[in-house]
N, C-alpha and C positions, 0 to 999 in steps of 0.2 A: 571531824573532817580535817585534813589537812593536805593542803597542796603545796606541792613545792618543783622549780625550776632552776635551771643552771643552762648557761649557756660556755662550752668549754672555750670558745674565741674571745671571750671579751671577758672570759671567768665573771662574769655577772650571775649574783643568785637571788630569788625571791622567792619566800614562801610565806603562806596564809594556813594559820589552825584556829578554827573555831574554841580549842579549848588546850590552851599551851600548855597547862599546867600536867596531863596526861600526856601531849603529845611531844612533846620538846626534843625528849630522845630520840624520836623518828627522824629527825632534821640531819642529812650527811652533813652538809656544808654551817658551823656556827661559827667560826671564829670568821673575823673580820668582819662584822656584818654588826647594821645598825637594826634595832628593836622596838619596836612601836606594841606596849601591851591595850588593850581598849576596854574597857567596862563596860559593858553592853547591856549588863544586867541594870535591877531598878531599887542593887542596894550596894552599900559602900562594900569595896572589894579590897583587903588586908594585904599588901606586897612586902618583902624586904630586899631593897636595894645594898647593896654594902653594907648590911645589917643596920640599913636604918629605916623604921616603917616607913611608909607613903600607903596613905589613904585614897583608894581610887573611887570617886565619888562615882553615880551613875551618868554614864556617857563620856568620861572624862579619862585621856590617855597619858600616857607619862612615855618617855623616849628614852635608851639606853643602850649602851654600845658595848663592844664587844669586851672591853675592859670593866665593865662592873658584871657583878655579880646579883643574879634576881633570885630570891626562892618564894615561893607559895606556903606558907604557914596558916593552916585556919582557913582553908580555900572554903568559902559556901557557896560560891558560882563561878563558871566557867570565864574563859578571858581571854578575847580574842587578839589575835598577835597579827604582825605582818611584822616579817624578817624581809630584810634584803642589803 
């Protein structure tokens, strides 16, 4: 699932994907915009920021901006994001 909003007056964006790691490219709007990834599962989740691991424990989120770079390496569960 993935939602996402723009408002063209205030250029305000927010969007919500149930599993960013599939749906990322669907997102018109990514630069400028702050990244909230969320573990939601109930096992550690493997991220590379700047190519440096971070371990996303379950229920626990890590925050990133439009200047780093995130990749999914090793995904075993889905990861819920909020862009905006």
């Amino acid at each position: 699932m993935k939602l996402s909003y723009f408002d063209p007056i205030s250029e305000a964006t927010f969007g919500l994907a149930d599993d960013i790691a599939t749906e990322e490219g669907q997102f018109s709007i990514t630069e400028r915009t702050i990244k909230i990834r969320w573990n939601r599962n109930n096992k550690n989740v493997h991220l590379l920021v700047d190519d440096f691991e971070v371990v996303l424990q379950p229920n626990q989120m890590v925050t990133v901006t439009y200047l780093q770079h995130v990749r999914f390496e090793k995904l075993i569960a889905s990861i819920t994001a909020f862009t905006f």
